[in-house]
C-alpha positions in Angstrom: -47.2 9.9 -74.1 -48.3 8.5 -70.8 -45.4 8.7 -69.1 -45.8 9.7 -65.1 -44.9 12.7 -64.1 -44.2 12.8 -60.2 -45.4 16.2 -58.5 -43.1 17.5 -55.8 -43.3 20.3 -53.3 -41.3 21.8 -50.1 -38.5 20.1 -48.8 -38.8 16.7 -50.6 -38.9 18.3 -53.7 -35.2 17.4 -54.4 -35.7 14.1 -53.7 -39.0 13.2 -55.7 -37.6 15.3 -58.4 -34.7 13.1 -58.6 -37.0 10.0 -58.5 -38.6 11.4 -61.8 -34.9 10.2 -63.5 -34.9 7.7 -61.8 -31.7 8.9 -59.8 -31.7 9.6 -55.5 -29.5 12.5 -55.1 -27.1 15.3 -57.1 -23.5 17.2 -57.1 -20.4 17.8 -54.7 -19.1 21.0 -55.0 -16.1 20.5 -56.5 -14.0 23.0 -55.0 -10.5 24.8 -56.0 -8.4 27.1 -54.1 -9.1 31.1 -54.4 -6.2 33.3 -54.5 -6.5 36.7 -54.0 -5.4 39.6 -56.4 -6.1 43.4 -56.0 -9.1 43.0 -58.2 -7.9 45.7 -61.2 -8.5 43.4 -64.1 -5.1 45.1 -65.7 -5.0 43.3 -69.0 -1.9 40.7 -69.4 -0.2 42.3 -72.4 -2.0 38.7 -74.3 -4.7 41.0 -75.9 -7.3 38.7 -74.1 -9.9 40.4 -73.0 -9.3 40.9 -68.9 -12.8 40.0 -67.2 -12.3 41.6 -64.1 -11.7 44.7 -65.5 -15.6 44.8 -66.5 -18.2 45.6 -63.7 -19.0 41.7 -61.9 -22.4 42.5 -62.9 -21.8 42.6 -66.8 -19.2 39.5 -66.9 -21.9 37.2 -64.8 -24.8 38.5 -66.8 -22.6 37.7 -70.5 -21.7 34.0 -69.4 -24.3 32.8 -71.6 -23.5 34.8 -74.2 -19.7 34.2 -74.5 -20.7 30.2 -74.1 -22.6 30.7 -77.3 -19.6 32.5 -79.2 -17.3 29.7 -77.9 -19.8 26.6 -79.1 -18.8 23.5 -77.7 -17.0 22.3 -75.0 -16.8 18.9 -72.7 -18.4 19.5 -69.7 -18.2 17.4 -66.1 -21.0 17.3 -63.8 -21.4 16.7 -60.0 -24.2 16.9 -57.6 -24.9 15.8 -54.1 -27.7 15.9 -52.2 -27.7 16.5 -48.2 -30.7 15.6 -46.3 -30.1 15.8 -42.6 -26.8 13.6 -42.1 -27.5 11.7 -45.3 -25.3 13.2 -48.7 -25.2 11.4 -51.7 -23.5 12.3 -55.0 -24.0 11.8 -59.0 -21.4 12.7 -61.1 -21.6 13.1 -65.1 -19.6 13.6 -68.1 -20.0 14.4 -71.3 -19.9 16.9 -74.7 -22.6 19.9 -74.8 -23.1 22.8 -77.8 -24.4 26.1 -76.3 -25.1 27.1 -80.0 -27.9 24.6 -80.5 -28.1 23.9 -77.3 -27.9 20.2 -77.3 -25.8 17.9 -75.0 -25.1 14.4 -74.0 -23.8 13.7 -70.6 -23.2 10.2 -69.1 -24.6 9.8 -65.6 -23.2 7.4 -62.7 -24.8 6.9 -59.6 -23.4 5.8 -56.6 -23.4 2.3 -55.7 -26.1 2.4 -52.9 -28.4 4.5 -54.8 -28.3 2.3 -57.4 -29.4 -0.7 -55.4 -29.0 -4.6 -57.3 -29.4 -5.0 -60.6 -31.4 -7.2 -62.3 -28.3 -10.2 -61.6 -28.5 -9.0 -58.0 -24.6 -7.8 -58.3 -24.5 -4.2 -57.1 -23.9 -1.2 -59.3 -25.9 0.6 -62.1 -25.0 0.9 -65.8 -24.6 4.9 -66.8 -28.0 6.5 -67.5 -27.2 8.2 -70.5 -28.6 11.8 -71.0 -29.4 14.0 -74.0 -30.0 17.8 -73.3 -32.2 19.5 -75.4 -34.3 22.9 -75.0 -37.3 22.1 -73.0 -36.8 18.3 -73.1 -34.7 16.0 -71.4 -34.2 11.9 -72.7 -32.8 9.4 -70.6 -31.5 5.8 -71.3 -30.8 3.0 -68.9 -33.3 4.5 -66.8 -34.8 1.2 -65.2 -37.8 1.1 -63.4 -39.4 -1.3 -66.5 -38.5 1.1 -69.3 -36.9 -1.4 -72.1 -33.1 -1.6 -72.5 -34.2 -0.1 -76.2 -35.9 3.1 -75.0 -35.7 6.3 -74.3 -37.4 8.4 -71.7 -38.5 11.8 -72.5 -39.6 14.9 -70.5 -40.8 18.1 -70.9 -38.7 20.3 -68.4 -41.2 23.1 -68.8 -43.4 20.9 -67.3 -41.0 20.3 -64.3 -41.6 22.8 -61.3 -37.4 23.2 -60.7 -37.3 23.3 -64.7 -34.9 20.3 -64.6 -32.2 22.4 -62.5 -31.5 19.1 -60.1 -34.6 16.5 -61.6 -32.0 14.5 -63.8 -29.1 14.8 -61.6 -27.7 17.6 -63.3 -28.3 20.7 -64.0 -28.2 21.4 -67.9 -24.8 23.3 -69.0 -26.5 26.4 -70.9 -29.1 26.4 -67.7 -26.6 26.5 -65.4 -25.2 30.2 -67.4 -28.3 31.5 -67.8 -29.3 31.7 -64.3 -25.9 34.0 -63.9 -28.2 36.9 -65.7 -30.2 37.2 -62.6 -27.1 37.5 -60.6 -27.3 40.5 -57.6 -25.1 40.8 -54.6 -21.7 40.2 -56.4 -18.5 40.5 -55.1 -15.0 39.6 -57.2 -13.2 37.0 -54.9 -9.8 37.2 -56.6 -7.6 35.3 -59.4 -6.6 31.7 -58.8 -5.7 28.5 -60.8 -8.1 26.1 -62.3 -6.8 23.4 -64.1 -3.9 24.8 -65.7 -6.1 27.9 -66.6 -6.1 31.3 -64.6 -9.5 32.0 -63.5 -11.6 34.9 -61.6 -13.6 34.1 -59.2 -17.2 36.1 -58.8 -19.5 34.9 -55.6 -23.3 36.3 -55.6 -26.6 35.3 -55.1 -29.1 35.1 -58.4 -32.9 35.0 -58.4 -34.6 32.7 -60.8 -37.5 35.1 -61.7 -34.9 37.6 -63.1 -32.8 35.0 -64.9 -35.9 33.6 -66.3 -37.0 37.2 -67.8 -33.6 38.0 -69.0 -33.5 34.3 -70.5 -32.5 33.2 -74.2 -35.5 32.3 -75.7 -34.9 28.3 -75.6 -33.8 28.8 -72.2 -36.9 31.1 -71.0 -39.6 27.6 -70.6 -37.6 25.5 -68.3 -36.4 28.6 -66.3 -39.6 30.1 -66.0 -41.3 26.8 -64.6 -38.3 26.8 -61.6 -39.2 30.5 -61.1 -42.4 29.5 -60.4 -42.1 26.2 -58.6 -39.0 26.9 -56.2 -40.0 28.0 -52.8 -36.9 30.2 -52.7 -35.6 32.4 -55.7 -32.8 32.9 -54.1 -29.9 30.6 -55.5 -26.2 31.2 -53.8 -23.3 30.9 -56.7 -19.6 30.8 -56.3 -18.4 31.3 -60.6 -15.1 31.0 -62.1 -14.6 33.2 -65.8 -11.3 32.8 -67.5 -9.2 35.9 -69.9 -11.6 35.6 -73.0 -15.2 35.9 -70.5 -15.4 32.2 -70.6 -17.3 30.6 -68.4 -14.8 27.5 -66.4 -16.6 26.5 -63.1 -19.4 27.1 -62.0 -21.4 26.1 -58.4 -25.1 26.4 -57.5 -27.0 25.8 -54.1 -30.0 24.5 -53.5 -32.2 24.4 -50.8 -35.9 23.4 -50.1 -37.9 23.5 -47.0 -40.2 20.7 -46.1 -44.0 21.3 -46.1 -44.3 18.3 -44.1 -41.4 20.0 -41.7 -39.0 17.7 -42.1 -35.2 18.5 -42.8 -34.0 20.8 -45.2 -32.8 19.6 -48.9 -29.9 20.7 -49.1 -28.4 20.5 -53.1 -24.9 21.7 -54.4 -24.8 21.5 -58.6 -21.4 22.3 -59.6 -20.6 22.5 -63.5 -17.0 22.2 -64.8 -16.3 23.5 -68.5 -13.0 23.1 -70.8 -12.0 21.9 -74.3 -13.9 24.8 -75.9 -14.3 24.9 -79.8 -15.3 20.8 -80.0 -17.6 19.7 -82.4 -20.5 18.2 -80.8 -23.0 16.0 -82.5 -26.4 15.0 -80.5 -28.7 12.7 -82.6 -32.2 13.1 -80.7 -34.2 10.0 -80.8 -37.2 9.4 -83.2 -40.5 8.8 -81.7 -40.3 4.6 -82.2 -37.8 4.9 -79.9 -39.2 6.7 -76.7 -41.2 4.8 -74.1 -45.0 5.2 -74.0 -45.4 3.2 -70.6 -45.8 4.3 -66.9 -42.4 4.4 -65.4 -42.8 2.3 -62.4 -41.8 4.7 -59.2 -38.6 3.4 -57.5 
């Protein structure tokens, strides 16, 4: 496959990485309001199991785990992008499995990163997205890929492992990196979408989540491990009665090598409908572009 890989490094690395999908920035923070409790994790008299109750440590470091019990789940995505006074935002929607680990997302970009299209109207058709471990494929991606094709590529091969490269950051990913969770502190209980929550705040490192890692997981973690400047990744994370993971938000940041602004990106991941059957069809190798992808 000779499709180009862009290499990326300090403080433009969110936006080059971004490029790669052919997208120009990632997700608001989309945020809710945090009441307090006293923090006991007193069970409700429901016989669901009350996550506060546990050590903050233990509930971050099961998220993955409890994800994979529950199976599928729709899943919204948001991410912006703030370099110096210039934020811009990609949302996404879509269906994703934590069993098999396969999801499919629909991407919109904002109108003025999507420039004209090819009628000179503004706007941008969807990209559409398929998750997969160590892959990701993109449709609609422009830049002289056929309306027909797909774009594939190897996260492992991505130096942020695909955490912000496709403008967003892959559901089972984005739980994962809660196992490498230190400095926790339990917020308090508030309301998320008709569903009580618990709020945890913490920082986790990538090297640690990457060790501690499911084995599909371990590749693309591993290669932002390695290629982040920082491992340190601020988290605000929102658990519901049965350990489920609801909300959860990621920061970002990069320092230019050039010394330039910092890149500044906030990836926030909102779960519900759990127990949906999800279906992801990967495409055949006919279908995946073999051509440079021209750089926008």
């Amino acid at each position: 496959m000779v499709v180009q890989q862009y290499r990326y490094g300090g403080g433009a690395r969110a936006a080059c990485a971004l490029a790669v999908a052919g997208v120009m920035a990632v997700t608001a923070g989309c945020s809710s309001g945090d009441g307090g409790d006293d923090g006991s994790g007193a069970g409700d008299g429901s016989g669901q199991r009350a996550v506060a109750a546990e050590r903050p440590i233990d509930v971050l470091g099961q998220a993955a785990d409890a994800l994979v019990e529950a199976g599928g789940a729709e899943a919204r995505t948001s991410m912006e992008t703030a370099v110096g006074g210039t934020r811009v935002t990609i949302r996404g929607q879509g269906a994703y499995d934590f069993r098999t680990q396969l999801g499919r997302l629909k991407v919109v970009l904002p109108q003025d990163a999507a420039g004209k299209d090819a009628a000179g109207e503004g706007g941008h058709r969807p990209i559409t997205e398929l998750l997969a471990p160590g892959a990701l494929y993109m449709k609609n991606r422009g830049a002289g890929v056929p309306d027909d094709k797909w774009v594939r590529i190897d996260t492992t091969t991505l130096k942020d492992g695909n955490l912000v490269t496709g403008g967003v950051t892959d559901p089972m990913a984005a739980a994962e990196l809660l196992r490498g969770a230190d400095q926790v502190t339990y917020v308090g209980k508030s309301e998320l979408a008709g569903v009580m929550v618990r709020h945890y705040r913490g920082v986790a490192d990538l090297g640690r989540a990457a060790r501690d890692a499911s084995p599909l997981s371990r590749g693309a973690l591993s290669a932002a491990a390695k290629g982040f400047s920082n491992d340190a990744v601020p988290f605000d994370a929102y658990f519901d009665e049965d350990g489920r993971l609801r909300k959860v938000r990621h920061r970002f940041s990069f320092s230019s090598e050039a010394g330039g602004p910092e890149v500044s990106v906030v990836s926030t991941l909102l779960l519900y409908g759990f127990g949906l059957p999800v279906t992801v069809t990967l495409p055949d190798d006919d279908d995946i572009f073999t051509g440079q992808i021209q750089q926008g």
